[in-house]
Backbone as XML, in Angstrom:
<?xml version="1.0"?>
<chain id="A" units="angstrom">
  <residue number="1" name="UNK">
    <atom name="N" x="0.823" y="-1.182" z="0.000"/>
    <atom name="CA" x="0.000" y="0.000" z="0.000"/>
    <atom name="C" x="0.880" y="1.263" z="0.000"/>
  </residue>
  <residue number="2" name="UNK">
    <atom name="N" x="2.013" y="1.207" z="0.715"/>
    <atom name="CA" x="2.483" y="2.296" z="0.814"/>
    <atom name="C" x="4.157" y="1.728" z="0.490"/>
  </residue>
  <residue number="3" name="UNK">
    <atom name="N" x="4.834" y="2.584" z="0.063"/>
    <atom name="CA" x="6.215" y="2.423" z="-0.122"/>
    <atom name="C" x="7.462" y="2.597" z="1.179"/>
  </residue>
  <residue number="4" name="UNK">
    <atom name="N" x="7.024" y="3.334" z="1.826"/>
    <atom name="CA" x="7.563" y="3.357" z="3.002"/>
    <atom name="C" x="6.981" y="3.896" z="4.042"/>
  </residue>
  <residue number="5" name="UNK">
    <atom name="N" x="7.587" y="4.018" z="5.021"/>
    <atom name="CA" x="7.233" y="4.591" z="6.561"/>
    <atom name="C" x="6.996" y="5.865" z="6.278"/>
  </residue>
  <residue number="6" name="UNK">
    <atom name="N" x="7.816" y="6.592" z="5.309"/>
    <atom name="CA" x="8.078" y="7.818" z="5.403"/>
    <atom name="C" x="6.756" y="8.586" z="4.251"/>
  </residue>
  <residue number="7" name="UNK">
    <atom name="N" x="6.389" y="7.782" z="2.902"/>
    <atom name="CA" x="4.891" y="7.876" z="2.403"/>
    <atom name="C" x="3.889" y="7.922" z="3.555"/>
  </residue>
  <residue number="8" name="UNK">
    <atom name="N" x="3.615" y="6.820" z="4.568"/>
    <atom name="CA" x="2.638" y="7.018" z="5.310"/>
    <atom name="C" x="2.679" y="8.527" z="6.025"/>
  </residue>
  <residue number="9" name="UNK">
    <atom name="N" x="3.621" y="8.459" z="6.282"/>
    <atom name="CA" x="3.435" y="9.639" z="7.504"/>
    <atom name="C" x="2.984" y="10.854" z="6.586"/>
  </residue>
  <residue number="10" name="UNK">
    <atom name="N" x="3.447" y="11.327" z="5.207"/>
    <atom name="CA" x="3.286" y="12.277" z="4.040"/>
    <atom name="C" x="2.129" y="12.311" z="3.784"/>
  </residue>
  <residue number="11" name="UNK">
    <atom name="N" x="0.836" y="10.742" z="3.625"/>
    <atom name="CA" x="-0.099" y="11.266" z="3.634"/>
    <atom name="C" x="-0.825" y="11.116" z="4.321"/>
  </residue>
  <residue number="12" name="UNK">
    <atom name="N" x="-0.304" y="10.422" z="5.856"/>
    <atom name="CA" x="-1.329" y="10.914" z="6.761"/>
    <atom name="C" x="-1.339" y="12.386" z="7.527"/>
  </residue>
  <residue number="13" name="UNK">
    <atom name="N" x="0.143" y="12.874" z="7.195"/>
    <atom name="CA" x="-0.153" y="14.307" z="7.284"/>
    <atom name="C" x="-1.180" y="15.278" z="6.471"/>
  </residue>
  <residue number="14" name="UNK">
    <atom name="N" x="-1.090" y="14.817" z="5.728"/>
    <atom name="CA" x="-1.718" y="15.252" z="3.984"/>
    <atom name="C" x="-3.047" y="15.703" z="4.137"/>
  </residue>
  <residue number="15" name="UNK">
    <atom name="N" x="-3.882" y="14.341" z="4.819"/>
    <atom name="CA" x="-4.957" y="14.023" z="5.506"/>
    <atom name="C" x="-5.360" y="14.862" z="6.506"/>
  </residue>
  <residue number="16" name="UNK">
    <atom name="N" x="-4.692" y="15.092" z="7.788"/>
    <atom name="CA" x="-4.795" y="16.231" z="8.573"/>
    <atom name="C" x="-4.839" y="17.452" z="8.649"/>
  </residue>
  <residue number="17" name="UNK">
    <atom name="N" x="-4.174" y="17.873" z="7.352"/>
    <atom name="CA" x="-3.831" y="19.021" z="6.910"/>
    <atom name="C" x="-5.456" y="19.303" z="6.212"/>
  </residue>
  <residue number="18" name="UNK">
    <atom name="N" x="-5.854" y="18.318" z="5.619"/>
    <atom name="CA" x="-6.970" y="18.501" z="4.881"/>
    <atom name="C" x="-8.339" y="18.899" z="5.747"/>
  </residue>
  <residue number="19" name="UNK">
    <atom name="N" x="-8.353" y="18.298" z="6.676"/>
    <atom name="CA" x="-9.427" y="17.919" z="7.720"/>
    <atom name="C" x="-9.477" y="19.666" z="8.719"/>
  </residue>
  <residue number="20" name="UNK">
    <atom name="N" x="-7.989" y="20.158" z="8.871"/>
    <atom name="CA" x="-7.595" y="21.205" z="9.335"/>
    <atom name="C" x="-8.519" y="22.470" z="8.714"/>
  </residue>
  <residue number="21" name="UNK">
    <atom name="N" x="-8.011" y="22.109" z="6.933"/>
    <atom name="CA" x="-8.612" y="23.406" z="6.734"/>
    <atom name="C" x="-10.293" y="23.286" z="6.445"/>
  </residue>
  <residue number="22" name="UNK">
    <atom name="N" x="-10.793" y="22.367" z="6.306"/>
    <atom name="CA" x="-11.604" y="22.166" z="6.595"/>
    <atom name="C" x="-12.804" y="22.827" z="7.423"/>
  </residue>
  <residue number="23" name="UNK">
    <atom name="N" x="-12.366" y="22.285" z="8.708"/>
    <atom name="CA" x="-12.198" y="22.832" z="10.084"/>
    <atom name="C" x="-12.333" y="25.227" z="10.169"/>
  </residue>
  <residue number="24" name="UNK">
    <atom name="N" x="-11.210" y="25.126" z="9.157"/>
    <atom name="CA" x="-10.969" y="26.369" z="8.961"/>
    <atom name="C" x="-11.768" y="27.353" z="8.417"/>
  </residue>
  <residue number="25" name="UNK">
    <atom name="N" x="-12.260" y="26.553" z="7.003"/>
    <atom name="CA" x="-12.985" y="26.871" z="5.775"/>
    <atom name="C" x="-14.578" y="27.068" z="6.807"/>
  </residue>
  <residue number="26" name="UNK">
    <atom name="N" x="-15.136" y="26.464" z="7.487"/>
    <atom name="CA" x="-16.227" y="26.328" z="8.173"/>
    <atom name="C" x="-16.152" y="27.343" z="8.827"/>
  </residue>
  <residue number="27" name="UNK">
    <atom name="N" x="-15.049" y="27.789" z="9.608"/>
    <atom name="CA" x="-15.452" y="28.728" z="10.599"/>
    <atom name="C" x="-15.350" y="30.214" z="9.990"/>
  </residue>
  <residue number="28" name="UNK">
    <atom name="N" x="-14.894" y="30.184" z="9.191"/>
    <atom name="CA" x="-14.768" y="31.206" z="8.066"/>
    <atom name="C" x="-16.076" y="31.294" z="7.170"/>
  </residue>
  <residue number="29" name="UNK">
    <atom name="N" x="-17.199" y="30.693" z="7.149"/>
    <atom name="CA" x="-18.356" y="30.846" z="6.835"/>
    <atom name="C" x="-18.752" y="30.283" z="5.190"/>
  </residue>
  <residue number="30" name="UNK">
    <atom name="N" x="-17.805" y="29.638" z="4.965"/>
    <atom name="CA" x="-17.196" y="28.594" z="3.347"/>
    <atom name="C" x="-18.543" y="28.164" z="3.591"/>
  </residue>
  <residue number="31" name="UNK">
    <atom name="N" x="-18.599" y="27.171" z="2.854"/>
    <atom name="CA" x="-19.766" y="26.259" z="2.216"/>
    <atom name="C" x="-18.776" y="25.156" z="1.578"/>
  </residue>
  <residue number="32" name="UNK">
    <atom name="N" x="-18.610" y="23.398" z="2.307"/>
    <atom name="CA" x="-18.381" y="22.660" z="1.869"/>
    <atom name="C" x="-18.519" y="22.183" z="0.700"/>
  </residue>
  <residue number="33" name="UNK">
    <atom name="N" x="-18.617" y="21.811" z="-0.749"/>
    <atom name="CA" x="-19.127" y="21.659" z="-1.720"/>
    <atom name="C" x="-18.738" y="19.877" z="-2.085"/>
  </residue>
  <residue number="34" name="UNK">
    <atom name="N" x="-17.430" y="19.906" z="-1.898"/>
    <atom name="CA" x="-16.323" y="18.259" z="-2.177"/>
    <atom name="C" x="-15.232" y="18.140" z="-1.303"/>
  </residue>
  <residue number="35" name="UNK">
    <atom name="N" x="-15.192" y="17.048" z="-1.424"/>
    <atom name="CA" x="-13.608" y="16.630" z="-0.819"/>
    <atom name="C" x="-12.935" y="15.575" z="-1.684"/>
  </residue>
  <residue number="36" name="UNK">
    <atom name="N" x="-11.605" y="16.021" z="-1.773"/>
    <atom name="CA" x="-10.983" y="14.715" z="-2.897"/>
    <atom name="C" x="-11.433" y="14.486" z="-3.761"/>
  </residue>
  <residue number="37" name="UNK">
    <atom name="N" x="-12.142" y="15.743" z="-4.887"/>
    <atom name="CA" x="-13.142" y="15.879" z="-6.021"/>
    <atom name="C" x="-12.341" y="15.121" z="-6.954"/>
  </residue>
  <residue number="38" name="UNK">
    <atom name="N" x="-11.926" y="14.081" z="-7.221"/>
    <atom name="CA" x="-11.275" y="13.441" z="-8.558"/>
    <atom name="C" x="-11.162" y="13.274" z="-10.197"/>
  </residue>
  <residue number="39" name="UNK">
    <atom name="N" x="-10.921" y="13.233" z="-10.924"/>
    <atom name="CA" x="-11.172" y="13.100" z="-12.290"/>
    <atom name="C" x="-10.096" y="12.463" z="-13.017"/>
  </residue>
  <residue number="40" name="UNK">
    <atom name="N" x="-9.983" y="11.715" z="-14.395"/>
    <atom name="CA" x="-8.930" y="11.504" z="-14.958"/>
    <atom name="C" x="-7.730" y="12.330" z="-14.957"/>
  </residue>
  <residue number="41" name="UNK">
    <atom name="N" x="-8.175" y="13.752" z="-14.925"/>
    <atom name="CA" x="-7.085" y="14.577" z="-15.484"/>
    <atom name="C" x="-6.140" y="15.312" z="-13.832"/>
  </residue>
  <residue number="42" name="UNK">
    <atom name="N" x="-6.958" y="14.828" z="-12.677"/>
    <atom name="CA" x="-6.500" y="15.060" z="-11.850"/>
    <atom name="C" x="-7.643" y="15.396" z="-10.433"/>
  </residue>
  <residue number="43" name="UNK">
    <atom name="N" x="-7.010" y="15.386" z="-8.986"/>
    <atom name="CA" x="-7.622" y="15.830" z="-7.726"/>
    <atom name="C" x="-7.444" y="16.798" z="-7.170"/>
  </residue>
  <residue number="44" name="UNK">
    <atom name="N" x="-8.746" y="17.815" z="-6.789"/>
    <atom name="CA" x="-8.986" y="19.039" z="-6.100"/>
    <atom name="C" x="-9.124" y="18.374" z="-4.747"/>
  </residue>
  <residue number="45" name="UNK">
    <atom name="N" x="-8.682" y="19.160" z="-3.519"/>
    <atom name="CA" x="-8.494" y="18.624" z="-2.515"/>
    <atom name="C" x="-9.863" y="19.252" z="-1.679"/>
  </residue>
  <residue number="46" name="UNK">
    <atom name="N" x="-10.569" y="20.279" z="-1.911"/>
    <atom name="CA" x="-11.674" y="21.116" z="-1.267"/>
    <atom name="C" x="-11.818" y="21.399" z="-1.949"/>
  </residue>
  <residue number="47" name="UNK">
    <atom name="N" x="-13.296" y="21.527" z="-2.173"/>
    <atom name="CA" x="-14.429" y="22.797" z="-3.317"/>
    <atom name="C" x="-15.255" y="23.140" z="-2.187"/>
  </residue>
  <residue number="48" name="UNK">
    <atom name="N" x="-15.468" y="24.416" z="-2.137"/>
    <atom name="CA" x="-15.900" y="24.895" z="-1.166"/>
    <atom name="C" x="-16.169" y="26.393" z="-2.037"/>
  </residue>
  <residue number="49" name="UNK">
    <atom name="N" x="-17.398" y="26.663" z="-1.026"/>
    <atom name="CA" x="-18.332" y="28.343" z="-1.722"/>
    <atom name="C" x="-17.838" y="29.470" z="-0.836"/>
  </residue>
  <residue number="50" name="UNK">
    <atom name="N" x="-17.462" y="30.123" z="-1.845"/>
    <atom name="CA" x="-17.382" y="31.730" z="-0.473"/>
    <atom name="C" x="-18.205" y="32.768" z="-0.771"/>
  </residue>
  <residue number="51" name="UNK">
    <atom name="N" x="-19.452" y="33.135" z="-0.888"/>
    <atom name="CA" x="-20.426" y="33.935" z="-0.869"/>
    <atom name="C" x="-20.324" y="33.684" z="-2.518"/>
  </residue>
  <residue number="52" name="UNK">
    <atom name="N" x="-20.053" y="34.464" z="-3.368"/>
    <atom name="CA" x="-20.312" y="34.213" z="-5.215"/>
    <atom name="C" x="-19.692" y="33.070" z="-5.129"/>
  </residue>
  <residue number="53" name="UNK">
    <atom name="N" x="-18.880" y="32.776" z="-4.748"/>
    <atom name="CA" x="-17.446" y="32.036" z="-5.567"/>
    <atom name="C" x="-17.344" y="30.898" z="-5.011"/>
  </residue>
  <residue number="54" name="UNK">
    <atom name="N" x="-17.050" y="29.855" z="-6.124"/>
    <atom name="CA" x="-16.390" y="28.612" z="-6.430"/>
    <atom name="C" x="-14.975" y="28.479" z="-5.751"/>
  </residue>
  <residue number="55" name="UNK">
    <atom name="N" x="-14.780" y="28.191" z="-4.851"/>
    <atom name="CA" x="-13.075" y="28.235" z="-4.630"/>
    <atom name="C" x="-12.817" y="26.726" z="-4.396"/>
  </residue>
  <residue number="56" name="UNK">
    <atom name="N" x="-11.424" y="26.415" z="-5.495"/>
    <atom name="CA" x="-10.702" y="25.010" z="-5.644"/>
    <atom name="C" x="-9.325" y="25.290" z="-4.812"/>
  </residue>
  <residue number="57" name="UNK">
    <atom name="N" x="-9.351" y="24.380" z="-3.869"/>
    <atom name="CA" x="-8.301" y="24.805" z="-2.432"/>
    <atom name="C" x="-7.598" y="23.693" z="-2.652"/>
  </residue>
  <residue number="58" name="UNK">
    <atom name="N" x="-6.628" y="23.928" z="-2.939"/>
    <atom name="CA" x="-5.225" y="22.905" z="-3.216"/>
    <atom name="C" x="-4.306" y="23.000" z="-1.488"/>
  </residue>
  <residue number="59" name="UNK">
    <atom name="N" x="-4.515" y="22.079" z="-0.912"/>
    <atom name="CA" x="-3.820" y="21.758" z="0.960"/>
    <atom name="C" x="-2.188" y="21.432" z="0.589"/>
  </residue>
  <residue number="60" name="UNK">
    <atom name="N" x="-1.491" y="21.813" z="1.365"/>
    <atom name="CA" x="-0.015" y="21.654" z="1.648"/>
    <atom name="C" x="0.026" y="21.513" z="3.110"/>
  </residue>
  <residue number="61" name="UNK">
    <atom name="N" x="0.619" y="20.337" z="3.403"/>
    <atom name="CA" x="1.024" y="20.488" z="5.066"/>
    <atom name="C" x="2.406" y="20.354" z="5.105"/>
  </residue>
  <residue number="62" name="UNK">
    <atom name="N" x="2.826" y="20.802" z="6.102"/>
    <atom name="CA" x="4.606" y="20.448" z="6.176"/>
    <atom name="C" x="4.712" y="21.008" z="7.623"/>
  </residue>
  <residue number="63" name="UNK">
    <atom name="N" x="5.841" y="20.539" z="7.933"/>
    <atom name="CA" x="6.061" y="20.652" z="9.549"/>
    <atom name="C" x="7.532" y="21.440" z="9.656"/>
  </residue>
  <residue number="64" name="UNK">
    <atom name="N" x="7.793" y="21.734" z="7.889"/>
    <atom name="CA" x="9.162" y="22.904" z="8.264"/>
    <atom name="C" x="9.062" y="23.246" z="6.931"/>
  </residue>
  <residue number="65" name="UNK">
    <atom name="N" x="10.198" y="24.547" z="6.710"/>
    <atom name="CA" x="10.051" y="24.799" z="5.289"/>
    <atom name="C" x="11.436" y="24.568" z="4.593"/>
  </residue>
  <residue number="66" name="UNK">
    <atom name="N" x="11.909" y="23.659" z="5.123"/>
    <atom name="CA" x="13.093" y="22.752" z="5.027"/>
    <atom name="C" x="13.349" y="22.734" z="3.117"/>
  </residue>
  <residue number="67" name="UNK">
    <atom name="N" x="12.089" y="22.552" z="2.704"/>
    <atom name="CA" x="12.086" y="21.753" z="1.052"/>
    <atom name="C" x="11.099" y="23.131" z="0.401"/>
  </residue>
  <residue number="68" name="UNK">
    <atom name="N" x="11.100" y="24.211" z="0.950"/>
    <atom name="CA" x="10.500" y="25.331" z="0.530"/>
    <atom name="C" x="8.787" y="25.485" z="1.055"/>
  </residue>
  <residue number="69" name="UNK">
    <atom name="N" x="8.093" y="26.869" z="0.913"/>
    <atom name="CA" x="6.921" y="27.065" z="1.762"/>
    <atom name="C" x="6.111" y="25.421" z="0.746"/>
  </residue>
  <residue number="70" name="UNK">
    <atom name="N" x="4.647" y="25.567" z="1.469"/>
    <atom name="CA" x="4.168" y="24.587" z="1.096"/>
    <atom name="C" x="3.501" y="25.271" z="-0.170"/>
  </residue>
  <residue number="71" name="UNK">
    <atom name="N" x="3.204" y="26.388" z="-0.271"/>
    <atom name="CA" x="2.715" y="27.128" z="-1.993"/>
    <atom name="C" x="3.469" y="26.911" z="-2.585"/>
  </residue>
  <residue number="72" name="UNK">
    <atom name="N" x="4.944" y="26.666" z="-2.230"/>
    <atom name="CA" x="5.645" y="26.909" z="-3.619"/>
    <atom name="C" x="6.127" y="25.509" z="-4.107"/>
  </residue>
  <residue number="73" name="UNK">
    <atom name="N" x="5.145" y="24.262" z="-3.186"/>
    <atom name="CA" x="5.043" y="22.908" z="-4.225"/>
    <atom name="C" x="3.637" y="23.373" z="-5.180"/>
  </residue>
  <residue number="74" name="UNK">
    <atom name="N" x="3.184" y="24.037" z="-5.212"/>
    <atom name="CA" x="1.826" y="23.665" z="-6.179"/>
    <atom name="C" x="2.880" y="24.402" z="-7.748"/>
  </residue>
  <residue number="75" name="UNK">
    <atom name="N" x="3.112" y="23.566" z="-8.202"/>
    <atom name="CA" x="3.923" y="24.162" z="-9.522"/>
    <atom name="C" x="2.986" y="24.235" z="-10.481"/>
  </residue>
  <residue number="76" name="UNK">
    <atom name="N" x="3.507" y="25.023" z="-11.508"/>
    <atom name="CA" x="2.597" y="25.539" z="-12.808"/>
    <atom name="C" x="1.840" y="24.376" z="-13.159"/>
  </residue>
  <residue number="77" name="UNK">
    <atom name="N" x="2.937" y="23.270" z="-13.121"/>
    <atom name="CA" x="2.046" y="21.658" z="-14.036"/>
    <atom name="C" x="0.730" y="21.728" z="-12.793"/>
  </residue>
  <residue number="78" name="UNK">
    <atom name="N" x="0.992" y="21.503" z="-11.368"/>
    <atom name="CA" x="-0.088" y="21.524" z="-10.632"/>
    <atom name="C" x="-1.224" y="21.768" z="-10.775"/>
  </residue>
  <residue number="79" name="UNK">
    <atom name="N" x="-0.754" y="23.521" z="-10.929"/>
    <atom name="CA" x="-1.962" y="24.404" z="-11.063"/>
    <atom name="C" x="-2.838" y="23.754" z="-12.632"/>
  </residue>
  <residue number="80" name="UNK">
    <atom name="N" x="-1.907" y="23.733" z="-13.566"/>
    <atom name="CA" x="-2.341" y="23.255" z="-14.905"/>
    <atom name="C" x="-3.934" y="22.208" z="-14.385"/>
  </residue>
  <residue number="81" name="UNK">
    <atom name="N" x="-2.883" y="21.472" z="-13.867"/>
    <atom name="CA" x="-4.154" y="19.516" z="-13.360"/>
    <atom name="C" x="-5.192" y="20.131" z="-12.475"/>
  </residue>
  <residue number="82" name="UNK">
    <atom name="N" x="-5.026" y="21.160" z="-11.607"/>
    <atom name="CA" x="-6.364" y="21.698" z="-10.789"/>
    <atom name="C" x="-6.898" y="22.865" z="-11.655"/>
  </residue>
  <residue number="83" name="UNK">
    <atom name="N" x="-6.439" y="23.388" z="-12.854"/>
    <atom name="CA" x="-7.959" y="23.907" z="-13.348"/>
    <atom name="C" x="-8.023" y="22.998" z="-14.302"/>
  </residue>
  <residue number="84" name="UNK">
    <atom name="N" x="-8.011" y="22.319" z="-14.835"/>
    <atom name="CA" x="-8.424" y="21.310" z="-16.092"/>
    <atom name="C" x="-9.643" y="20.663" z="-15.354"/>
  </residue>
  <residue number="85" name="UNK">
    <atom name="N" x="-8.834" y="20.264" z="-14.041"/>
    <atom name="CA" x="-10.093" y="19.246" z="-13.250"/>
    <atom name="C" x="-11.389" y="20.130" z="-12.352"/>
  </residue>
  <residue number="86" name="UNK">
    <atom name="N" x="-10.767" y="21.595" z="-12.459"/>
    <atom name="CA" x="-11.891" y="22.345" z="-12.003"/>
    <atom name="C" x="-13.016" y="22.937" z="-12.793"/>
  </residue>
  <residue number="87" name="UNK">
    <atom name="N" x="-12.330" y="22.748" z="-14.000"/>
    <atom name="CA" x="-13.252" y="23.156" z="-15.560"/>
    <atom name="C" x="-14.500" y="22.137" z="-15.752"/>
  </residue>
  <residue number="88" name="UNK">
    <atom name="N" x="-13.856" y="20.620" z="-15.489"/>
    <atom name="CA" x="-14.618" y="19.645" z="-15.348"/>
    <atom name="C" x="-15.943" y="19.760" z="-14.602"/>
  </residue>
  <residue number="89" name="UNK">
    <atom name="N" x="-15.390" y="20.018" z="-13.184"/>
    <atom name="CA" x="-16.027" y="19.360" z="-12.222"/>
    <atom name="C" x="-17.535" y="21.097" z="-12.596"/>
  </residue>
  <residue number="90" name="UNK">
    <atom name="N" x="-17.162" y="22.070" z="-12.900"/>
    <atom name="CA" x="-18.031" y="23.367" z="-13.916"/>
    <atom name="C" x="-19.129" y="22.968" z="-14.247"/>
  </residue>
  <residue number="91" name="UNK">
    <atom name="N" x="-18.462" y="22.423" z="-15.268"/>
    <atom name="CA" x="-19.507" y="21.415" z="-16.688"/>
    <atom name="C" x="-19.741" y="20.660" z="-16.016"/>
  </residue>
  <residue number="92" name="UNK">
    <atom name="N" x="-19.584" y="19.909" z="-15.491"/>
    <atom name="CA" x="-20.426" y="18.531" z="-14.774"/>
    <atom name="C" x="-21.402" y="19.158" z="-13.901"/>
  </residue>
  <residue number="93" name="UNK">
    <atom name="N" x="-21.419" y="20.328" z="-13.122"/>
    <atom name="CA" x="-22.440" y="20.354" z="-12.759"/>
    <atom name="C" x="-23.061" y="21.774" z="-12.844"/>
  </residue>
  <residue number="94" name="UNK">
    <atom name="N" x="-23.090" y="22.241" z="-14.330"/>
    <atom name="CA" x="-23.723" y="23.339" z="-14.854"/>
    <atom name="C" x="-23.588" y="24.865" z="-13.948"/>
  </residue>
  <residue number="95" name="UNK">
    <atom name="N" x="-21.832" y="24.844" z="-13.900"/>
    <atom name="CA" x="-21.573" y="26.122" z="-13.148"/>
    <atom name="C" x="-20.216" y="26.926" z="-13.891"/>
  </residue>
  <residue number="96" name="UNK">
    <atom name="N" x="-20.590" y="26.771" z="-15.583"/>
    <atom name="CA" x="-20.000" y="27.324" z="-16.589"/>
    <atom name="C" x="-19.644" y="29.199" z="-16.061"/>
  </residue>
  <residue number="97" name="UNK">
    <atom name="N" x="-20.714" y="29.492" z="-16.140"/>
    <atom name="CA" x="-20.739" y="30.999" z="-15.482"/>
    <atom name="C" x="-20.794" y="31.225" z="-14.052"/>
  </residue>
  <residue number="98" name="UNK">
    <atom name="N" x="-20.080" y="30.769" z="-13.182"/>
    <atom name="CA" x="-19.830" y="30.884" z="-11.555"/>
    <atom name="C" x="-18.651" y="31.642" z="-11.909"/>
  </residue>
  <residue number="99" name="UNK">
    <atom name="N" x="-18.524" y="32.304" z="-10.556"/>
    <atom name="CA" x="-17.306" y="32.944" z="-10.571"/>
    <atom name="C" x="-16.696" y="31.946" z="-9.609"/>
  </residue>
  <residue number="100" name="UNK">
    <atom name="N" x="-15.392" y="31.903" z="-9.848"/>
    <atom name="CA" x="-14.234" y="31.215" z="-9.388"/>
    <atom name="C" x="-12.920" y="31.685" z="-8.932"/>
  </residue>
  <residue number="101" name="UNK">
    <atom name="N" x="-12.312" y="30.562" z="-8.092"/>
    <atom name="CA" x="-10.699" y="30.890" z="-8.167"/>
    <atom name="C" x="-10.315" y="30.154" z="-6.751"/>
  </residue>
  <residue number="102" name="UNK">
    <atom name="N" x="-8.572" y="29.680" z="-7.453"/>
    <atom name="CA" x="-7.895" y="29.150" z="-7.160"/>
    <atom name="C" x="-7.004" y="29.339" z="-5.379"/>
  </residue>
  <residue number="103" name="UNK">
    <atom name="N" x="-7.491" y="29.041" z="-4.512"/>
    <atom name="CA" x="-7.073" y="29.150" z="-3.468"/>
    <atom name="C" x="-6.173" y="28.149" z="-2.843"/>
  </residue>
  <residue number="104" name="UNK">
    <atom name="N" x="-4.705" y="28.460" z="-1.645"/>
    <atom name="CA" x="-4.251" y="27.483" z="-1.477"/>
    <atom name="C" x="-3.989" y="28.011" z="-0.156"/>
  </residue>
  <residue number="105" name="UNK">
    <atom name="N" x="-4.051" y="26.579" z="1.044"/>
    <atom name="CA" x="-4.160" y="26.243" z="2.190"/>
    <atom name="C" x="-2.772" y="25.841" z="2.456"/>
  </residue>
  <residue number="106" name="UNK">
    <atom name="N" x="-1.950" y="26.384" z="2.790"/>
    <atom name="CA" x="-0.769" y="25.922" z="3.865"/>
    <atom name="C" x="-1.130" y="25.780" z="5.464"/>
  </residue>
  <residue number="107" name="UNK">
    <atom name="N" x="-0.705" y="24.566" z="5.701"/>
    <atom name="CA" x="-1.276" y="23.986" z="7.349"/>
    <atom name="C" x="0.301" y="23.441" z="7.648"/>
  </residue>
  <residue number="108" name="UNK">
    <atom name="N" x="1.137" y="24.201" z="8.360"/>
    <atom name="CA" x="2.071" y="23.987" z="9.438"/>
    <atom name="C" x="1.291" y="23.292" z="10.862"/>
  </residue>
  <residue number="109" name="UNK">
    <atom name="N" x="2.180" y="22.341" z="10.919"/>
    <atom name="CA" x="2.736" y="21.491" z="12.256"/>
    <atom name="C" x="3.497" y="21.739" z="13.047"/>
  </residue>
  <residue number="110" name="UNK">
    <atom name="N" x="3.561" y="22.313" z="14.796"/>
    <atom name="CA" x="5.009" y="22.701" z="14.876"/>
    <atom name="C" x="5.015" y="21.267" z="16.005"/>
  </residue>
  <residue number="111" name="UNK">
    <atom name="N" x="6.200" y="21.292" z="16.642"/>
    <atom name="CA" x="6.458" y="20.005" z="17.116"/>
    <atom name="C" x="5.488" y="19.653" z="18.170"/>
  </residue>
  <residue number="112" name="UNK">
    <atom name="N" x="4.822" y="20.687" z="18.842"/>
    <atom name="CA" x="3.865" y="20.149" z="19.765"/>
    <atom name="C" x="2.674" y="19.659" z="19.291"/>
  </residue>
  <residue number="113" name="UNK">
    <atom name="N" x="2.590" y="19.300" z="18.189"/>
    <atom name="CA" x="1.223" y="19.176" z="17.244"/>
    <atom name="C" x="0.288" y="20.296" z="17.120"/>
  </residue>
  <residue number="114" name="UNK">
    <atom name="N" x="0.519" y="21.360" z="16.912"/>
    <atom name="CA" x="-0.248" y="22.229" z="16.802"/>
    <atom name="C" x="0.022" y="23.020" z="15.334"/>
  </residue>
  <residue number="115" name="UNK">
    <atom name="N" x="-1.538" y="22.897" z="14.782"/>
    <atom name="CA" x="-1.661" y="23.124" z="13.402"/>
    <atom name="C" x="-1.640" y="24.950" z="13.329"/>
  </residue>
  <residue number="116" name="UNK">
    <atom name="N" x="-1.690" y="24.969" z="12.149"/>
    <atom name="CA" x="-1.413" y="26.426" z="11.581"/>
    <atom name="C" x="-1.906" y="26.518" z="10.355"/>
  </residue>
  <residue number="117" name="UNK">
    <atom name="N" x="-3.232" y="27.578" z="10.365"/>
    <atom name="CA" x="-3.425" y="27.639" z="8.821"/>
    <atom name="C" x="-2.982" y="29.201" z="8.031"/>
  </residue>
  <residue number="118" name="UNK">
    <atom name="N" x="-2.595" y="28.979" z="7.171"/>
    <atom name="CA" x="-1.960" y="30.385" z="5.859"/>
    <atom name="C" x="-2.909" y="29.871" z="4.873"/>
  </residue>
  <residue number="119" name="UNK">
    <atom name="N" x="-4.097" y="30.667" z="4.589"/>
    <atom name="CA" x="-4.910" y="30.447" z="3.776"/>
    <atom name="C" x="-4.575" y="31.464" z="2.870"/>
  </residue>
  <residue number="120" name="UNK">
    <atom name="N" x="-4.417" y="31.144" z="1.081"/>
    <atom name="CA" x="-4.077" y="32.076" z="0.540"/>
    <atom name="C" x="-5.061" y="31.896" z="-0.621"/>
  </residue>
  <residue number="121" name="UNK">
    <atom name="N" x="-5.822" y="33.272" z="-0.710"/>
    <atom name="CA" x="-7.050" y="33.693" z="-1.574"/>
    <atom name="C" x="-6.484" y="33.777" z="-2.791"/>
  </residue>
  <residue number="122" name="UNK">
    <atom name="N" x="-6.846" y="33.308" z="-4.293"/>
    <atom name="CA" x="-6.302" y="33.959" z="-5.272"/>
    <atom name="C" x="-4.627" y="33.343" z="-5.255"/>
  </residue>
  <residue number="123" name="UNK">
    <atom name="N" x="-4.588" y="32.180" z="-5.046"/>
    <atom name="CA" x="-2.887" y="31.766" z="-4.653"/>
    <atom name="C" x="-2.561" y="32.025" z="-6.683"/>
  </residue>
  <residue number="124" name="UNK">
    <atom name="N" x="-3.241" y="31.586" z="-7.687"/>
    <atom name="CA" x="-3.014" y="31.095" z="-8.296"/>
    <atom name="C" x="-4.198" y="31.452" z="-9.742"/>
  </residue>
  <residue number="125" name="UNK">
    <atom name="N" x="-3.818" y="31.721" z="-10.682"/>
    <atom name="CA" x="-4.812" y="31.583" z="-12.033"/>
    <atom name="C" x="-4.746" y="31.229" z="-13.068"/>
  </residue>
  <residue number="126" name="UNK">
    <atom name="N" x="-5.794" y="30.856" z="-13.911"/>
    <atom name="CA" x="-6.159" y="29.397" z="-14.406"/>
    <atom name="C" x="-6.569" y="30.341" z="-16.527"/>
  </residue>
</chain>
């Protein structure tokens, strides 16, 4: 299932991180929409409403910025696979003319287990 010790822990952080902003997105007055929205061409990690808007929330967790912030893994190809799959998920359910956009969730860990969210509006465009 997993390749190593060190995969598990990546996405059971991954997981937490997700659940975090979640957590976040709610108290912030979001509107859940998906989780782990999937498609051939790729996975949105949150769809979630913010008063007009469609927002596709791409999660990063990391517990240092050892390998750089966690925004600056969502690379161009990234972004590419989360609007292709956000165009989709549009048309699939007749929200051609919604307004939209690309948001990204950094959730720090510091060693006492205590999460941290950097929610960034507009991280990204499509």
């Amino acid at each position: 299932m997993y390749n190593s010790q060190k995969d598990f822990h990546k996405k059971l952080l991954g997981r937490i991180g997700e659940k975090q902003v979640v957590n976040y997105l709610k108290k912030n007055k979001f509107k859940i929409l998906e989780k782990n929205y999937k498609t051939s061409l790729g996975e949105i990690d949150i769809i979630a409403k913010d008063g007009d808007y469609i927002c596709f929330v791409e999660v990063k967790a990391r517990v240092n910025d050892n390998y750089g912030t966690p925004s600056e893994a969502v690379t161009p190809e990234k972004q590419r696979h989360i609007a292709l799959t956000a165009t989709l998920y549009l048309k699939n359910n007749s929200l051609l003319d919604a307004y939209c956009r690309f948001d990204v969730a950094e959730v720090y860990v510091d060693d006492n287990g205590k999460y941290t969210v950097n929610y960034i509006k507009d991280a990204f465009y499509a």
